[in-house]
N, CA, C and O atoms as a MOPAC input file, in Angstrom:
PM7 MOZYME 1SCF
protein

 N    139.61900 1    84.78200 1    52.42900 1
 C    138.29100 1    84.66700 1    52.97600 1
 C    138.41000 1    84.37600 1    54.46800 1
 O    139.13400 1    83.50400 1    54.94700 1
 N    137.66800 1    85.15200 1    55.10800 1
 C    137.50100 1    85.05200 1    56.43500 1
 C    136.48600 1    83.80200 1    57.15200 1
 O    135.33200 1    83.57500 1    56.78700 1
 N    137.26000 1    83.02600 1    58.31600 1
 C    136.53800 1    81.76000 1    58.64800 1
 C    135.89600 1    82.45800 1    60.14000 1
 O    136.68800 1    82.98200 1    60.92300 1
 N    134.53200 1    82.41800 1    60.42800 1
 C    134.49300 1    82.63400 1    61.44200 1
 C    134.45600 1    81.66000 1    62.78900 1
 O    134.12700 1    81.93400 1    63.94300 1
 N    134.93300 1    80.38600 1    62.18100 1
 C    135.01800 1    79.52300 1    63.38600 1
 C    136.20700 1    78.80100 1    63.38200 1
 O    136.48400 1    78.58100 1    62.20200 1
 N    136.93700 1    78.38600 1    64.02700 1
 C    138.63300 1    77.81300 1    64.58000 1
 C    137.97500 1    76.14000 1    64.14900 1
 O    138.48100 1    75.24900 1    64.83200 1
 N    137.21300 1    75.79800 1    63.39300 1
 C    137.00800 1    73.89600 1    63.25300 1
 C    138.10900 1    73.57800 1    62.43700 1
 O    138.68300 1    72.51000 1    62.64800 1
 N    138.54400 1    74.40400 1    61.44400 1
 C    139.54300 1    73.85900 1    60.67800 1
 C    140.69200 1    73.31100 1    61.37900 1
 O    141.03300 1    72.17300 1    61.05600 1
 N    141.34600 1    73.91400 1    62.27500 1
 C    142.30000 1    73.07700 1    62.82400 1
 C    142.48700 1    72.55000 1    63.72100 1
 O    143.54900 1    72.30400 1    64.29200 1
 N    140.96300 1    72.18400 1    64.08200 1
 C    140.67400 1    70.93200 1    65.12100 1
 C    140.90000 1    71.80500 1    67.09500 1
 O    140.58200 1    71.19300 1    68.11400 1
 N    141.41600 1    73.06700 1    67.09400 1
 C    141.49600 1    73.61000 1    68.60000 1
 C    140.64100 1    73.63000 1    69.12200 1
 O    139.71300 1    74.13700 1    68.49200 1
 N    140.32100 1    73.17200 1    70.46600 1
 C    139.50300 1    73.70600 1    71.31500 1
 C    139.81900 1    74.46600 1    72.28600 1
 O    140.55200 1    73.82900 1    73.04400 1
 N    139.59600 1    75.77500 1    72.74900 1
 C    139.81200 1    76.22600 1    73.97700 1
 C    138.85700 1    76.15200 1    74.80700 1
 O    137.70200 1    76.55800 1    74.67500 1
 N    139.59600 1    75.35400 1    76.12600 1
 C    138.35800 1    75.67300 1    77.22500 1
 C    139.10800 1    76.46500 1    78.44100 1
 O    140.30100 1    76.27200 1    78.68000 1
 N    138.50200 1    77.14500 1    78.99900 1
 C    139.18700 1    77.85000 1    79.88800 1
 C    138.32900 1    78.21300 1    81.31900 1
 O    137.17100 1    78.32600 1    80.91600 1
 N    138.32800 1    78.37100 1    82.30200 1
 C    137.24600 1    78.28900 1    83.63300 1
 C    136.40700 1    80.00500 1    83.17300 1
 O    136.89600 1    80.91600 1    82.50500 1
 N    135.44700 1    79.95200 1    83.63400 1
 C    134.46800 1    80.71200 1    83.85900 1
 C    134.68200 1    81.43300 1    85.30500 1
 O    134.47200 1    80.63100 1    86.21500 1
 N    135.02200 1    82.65300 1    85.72900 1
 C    134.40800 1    83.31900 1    86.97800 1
 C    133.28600 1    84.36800 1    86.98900 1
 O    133.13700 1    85.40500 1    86.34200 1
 N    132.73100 1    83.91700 1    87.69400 1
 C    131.12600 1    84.69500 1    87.93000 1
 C    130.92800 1    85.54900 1    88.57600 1
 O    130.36000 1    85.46500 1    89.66500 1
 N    131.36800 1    86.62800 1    88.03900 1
 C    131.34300 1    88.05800 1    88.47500 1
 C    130.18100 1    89.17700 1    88.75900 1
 O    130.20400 1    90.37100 1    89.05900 1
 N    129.15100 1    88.20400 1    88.51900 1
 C    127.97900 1    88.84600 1    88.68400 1
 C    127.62100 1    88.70200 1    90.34700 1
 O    128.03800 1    87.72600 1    90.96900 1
 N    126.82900 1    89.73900 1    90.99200 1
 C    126.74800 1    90.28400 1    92.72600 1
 C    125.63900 1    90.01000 1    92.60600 1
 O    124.94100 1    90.28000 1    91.62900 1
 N    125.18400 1    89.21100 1    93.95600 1
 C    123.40200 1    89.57700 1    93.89800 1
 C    122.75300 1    90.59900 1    93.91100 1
 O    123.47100 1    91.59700 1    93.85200 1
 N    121.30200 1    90.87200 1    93.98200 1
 C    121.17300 1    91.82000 1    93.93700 1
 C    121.06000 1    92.71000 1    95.17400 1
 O    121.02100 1    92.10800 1    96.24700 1
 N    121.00600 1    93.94600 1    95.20000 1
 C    120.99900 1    94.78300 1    96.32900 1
 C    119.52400 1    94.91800 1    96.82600 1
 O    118.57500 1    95.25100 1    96.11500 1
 N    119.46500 1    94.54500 1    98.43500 1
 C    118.01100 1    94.37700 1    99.19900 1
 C    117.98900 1    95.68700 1    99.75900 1
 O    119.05300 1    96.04000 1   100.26700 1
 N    117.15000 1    96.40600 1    99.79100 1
 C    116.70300 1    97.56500 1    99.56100 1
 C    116.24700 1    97.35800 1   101.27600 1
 O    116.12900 1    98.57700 1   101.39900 1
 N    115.92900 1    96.88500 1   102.54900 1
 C    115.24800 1    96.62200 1   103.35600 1
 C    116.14200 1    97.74700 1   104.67700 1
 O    117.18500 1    98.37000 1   104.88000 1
 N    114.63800 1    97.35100 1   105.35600 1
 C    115.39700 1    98.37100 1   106.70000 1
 C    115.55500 1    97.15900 1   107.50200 1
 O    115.23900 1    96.02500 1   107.14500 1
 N    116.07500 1    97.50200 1   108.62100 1
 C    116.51000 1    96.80500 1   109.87200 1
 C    115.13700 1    95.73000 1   110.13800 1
 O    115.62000 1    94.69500 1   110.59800 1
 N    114.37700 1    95.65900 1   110.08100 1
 C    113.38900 1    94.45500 1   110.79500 1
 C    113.66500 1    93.61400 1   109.55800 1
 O    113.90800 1    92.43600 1   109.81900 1
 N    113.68200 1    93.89100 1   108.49000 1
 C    113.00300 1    92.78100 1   107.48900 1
 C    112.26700 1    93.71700 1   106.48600 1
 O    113.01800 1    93.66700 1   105.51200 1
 N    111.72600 1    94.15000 1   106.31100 1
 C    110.21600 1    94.16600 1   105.55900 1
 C    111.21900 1    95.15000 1   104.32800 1
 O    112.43700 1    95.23300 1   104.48000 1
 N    110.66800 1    95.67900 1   103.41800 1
 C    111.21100 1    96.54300 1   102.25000 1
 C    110.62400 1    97.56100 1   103.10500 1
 O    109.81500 1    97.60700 1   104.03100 1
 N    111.81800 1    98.87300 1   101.99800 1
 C    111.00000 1   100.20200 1   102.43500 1
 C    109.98200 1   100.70100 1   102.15400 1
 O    109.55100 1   101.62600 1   102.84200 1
 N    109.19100 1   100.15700 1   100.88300 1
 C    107.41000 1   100.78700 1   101.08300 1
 C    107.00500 1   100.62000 1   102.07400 1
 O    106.23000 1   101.48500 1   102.48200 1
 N    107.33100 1    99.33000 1   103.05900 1
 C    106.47100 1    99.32900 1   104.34700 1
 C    106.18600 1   100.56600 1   105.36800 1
 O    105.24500 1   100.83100 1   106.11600 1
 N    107.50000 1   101.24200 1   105.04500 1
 C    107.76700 1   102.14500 1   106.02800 1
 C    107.63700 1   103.33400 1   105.87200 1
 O    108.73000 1   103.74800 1   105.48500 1
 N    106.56600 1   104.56500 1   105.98600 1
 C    106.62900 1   105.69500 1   106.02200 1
 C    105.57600 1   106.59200 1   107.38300 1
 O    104.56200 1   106.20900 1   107.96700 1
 N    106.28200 1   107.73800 1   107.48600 1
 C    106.24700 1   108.39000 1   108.28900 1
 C    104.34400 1   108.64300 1   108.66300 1
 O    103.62600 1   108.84600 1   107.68500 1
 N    103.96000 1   108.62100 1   109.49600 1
 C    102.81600 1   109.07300 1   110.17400 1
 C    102.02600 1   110.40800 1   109.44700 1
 O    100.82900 1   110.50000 1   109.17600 1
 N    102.99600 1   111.29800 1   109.25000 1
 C    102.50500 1   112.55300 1   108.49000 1
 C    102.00700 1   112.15400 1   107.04700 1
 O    101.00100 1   112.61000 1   106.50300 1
 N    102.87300 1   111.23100 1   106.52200 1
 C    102.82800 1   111.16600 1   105.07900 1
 C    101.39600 1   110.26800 1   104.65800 1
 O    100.76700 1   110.27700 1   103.60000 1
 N    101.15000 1   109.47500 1   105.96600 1
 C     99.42600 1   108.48800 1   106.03100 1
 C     99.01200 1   109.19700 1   105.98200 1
 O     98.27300 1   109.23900 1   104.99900 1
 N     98.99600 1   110.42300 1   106.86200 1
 C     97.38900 1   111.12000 1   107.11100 1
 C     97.70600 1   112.20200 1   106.19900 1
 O     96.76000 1   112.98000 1   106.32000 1
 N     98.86600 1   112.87500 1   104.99500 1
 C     98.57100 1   113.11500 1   103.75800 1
 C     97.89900 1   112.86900 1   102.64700 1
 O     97.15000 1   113.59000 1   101.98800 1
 N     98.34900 1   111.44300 1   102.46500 1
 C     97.60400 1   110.68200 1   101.54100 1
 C     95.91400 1   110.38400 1   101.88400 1
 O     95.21300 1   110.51000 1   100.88000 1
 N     95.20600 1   110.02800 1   103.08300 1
 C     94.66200 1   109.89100 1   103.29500 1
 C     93.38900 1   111.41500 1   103.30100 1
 O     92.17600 1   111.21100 1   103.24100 1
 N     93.86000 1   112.52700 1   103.36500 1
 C     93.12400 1   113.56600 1   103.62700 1
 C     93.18100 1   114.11600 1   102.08000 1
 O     92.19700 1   114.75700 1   101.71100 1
 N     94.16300 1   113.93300 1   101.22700 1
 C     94.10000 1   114.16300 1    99.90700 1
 C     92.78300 1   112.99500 1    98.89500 1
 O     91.87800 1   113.24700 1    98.10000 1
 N     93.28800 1   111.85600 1    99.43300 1
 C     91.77000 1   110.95100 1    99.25100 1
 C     90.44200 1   111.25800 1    99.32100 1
 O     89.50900 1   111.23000 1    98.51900 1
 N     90.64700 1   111.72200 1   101.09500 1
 C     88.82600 1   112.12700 1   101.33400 1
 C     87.97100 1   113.47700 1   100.24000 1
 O     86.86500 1   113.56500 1    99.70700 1
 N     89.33900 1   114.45800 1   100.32100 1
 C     89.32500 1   115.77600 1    99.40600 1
 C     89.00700 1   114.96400 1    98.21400 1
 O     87.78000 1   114.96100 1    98.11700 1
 N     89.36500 1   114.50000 1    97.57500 1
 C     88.97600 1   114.03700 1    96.16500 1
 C     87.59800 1   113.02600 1    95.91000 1
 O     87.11100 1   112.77800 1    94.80700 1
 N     87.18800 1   112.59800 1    97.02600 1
 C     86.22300 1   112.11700 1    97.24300 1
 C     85.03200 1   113.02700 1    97.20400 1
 O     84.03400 1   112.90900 1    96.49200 1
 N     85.25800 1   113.79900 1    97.93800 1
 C     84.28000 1   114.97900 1    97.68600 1
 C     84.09400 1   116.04000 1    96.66500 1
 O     83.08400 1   116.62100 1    96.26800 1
 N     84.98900 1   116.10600 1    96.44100 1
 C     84.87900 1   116.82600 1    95.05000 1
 C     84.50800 1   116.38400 1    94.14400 1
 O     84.20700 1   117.11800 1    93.20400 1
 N     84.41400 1   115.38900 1    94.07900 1
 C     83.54500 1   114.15000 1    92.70800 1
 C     81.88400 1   113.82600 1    93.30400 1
 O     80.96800 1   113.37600 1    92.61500 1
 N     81.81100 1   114.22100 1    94.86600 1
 C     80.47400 1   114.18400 1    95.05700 1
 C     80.03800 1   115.27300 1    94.52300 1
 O     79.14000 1   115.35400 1    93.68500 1
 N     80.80900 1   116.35500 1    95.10300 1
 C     80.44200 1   117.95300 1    94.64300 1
 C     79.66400 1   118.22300 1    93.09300 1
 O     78.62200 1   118.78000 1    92.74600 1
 N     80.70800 1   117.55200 1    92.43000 1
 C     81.15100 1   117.49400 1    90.91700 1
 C     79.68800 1   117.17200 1    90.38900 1
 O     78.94400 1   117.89600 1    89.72800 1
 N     79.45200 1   115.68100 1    90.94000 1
 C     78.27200 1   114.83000 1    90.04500 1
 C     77.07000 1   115.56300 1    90.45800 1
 O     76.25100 1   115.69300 1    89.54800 1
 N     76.75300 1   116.06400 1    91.56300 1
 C     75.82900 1   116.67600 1    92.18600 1
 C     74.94500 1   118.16200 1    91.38300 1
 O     73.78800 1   118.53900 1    91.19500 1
 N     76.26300 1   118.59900 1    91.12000 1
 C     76.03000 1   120.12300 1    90.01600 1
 C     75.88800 1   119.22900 1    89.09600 1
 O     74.74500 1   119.68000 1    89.01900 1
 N     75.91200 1   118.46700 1    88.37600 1
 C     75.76400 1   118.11200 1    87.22400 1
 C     74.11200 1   117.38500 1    86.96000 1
 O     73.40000 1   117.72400 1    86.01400 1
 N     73.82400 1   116.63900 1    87.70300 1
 C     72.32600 1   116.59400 1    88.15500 1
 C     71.56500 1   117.37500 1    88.68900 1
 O     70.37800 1   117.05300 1    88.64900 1
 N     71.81300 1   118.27600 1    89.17100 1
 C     71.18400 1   119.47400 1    89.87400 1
 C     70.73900 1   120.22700 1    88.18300 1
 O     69.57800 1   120.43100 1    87.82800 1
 N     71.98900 1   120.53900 1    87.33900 1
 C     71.53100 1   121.46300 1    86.27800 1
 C     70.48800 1   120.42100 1    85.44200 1
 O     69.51700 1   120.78000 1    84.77700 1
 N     71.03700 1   118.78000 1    85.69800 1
 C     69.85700 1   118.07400 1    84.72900 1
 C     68.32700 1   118.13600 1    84.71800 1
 O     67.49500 1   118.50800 1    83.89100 1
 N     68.28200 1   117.67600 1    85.83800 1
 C     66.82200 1   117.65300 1    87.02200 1
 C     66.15800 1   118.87200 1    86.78300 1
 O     65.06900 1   119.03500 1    86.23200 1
 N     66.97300 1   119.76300 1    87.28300 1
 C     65.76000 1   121.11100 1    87.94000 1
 C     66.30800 1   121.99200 1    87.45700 1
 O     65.92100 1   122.99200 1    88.06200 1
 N     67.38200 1   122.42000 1    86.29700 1
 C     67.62800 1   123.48400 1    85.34200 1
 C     67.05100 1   123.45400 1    84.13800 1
 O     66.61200 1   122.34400 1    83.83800 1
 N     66.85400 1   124.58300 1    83.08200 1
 C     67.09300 1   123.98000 1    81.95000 1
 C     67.86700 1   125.87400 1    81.37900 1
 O     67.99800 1   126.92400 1    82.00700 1
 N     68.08300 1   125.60400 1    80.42400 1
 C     69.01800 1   126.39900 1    79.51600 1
 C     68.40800 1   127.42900 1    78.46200 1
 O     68.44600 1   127.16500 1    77.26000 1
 N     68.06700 1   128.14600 1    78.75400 1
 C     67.31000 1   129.30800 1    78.21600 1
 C     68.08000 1   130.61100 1    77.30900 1
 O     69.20300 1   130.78500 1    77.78100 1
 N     67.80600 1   131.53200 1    76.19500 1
 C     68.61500 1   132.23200 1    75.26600 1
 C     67.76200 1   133.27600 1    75.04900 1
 O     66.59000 1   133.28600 1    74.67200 1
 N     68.49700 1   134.12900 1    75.33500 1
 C     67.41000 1   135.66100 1    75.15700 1
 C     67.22800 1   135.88200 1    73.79700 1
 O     68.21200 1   135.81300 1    73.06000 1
 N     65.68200 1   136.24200 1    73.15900 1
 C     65.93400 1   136.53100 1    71.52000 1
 C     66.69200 1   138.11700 1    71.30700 1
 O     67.42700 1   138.42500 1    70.36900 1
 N     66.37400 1   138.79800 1    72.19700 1
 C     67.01800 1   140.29300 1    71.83800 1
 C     68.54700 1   140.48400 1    72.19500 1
 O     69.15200 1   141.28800 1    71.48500 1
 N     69.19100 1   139.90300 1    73.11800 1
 C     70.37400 1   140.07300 1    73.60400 1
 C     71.29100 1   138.79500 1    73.11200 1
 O     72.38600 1   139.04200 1    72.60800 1
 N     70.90600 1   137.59700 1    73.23600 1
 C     71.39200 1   136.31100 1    72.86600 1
 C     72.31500 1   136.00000 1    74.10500 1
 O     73.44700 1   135.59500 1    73.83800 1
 N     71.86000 1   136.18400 1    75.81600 1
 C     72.38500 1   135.94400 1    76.32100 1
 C     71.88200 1   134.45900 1    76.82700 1
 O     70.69200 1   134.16400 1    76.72100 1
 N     72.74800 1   133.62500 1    77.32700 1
 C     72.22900 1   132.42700 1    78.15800 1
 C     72.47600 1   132.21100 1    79.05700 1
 O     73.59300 1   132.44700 1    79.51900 1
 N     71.28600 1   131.52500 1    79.85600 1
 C     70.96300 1   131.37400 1    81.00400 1
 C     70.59000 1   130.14000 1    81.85000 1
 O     70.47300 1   129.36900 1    80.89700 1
 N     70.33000 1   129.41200 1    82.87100 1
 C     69.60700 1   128.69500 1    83.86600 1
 C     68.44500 1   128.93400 1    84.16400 1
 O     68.17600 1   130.13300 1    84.10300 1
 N     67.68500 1   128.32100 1    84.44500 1
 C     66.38700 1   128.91400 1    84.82500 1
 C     65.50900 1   128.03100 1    85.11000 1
 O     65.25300 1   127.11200 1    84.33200 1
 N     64.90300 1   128.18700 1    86.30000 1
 C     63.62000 1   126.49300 1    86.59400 1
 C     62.93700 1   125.99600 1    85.42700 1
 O     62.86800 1   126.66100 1    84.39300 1
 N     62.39200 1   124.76400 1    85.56400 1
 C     62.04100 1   124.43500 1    84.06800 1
 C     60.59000 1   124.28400 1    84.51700 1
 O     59.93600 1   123.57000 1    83.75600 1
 N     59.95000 1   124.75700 1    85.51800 1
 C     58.43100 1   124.81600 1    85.58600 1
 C     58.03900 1   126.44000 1    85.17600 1
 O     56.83900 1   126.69200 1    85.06800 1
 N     59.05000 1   127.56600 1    84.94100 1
 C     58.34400 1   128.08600 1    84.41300 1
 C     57.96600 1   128.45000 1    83.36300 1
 O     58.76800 1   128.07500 1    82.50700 1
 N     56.80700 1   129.23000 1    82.76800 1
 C     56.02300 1   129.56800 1    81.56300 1
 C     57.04200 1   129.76300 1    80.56200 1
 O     57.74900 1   129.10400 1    79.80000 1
 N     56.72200 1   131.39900 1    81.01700 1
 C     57.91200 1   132.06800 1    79.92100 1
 C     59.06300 1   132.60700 1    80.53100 1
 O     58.78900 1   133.73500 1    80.94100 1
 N     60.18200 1   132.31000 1    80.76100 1
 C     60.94900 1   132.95000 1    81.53200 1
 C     61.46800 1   134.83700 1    80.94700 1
 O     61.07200 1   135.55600 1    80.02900 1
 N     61.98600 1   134.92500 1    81.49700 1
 C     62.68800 1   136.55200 1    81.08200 1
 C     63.95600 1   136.99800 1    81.38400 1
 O     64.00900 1   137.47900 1    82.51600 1
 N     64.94400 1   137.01100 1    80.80700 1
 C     65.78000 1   137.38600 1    80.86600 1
 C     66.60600 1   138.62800 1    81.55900 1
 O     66.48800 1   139.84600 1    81.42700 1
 N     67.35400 1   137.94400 1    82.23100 1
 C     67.98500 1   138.96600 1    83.44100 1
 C     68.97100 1   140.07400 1    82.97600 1
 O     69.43500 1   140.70400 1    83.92600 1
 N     69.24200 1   140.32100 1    82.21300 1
 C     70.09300 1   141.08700 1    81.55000 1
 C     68.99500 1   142.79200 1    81.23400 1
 O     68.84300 1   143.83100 1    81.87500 1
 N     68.36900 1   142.16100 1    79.68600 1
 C     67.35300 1   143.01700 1    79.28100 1
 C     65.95200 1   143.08500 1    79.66800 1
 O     65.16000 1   144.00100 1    79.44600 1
 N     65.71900 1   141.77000 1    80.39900 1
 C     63.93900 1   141.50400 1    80.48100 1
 C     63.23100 1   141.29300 1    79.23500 1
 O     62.01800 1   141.12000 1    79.35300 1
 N     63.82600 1   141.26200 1    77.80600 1
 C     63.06600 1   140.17900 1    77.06100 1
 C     62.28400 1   138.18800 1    76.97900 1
 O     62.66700 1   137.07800 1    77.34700 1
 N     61.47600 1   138.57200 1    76.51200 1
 C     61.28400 1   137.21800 1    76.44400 1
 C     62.09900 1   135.75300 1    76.21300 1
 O     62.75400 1   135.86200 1    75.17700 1
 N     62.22400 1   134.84500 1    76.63000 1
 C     63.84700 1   133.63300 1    76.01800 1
 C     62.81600 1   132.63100 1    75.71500 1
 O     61.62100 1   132.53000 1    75.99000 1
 N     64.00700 1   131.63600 1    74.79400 1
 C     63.77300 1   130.59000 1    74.08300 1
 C     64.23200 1   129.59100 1    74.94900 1
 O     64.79400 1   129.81900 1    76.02100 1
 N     63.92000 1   128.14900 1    74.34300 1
 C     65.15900 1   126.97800 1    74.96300 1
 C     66.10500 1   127.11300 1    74.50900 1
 O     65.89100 1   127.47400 1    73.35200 1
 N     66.94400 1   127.05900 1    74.66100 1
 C     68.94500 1   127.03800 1    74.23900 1
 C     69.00200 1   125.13200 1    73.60700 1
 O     70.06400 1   124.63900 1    73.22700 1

């Protein structure tokens, strides 16, 4: 039977420890600061013009999307079954395709 501990015959080994572990590696440029601090002039006014672009496109975005709420509505030809946009003040609308009469969609 296997002992997994040396108590039976009273040994102790002690022996020194060396600490072979390195600190860690500082990633920094010459002033101090880390390197996120530091990037190139071009790469600001990348990020920054990709921002504004996306900014607007979500104005763009929400804008058509209230525009069709507000002052569209969604219209279906009975003879063709095409669909359409179309102001919602008028009567009967007519369909651009055939010129039949449409439904609401």
């Amino acid at each position: 039977m296997k002992i997994a501990s040396n108590d039976i015959n009273g040994i102790v080994v002690k022996r020194q420890i060396h600490e072979t572990i390195e600190p860690p590696t500082q990633y920094e440029m010459p002033e101090g600061l880390p390197f996120y601090y530091y990037f190139d002039l071009n790469t600001a006014f990348l990020f920054i013009g990709l921002g504004i672009l996306a900014f607007f496109a979500s104005l763009i975005g929400s804008g058509l999307f209230y525009y069709f709420l507000i002052f569209k509505r969604k219209y279906r030809c009975k003879r063709c079954g095409h669909s359409f946009y179309d102001k919602k003040d008028k009567e009967q609308p007519i369909c651009p395709k055939c010129g039949a009469e449409c439904i609401n969609a």
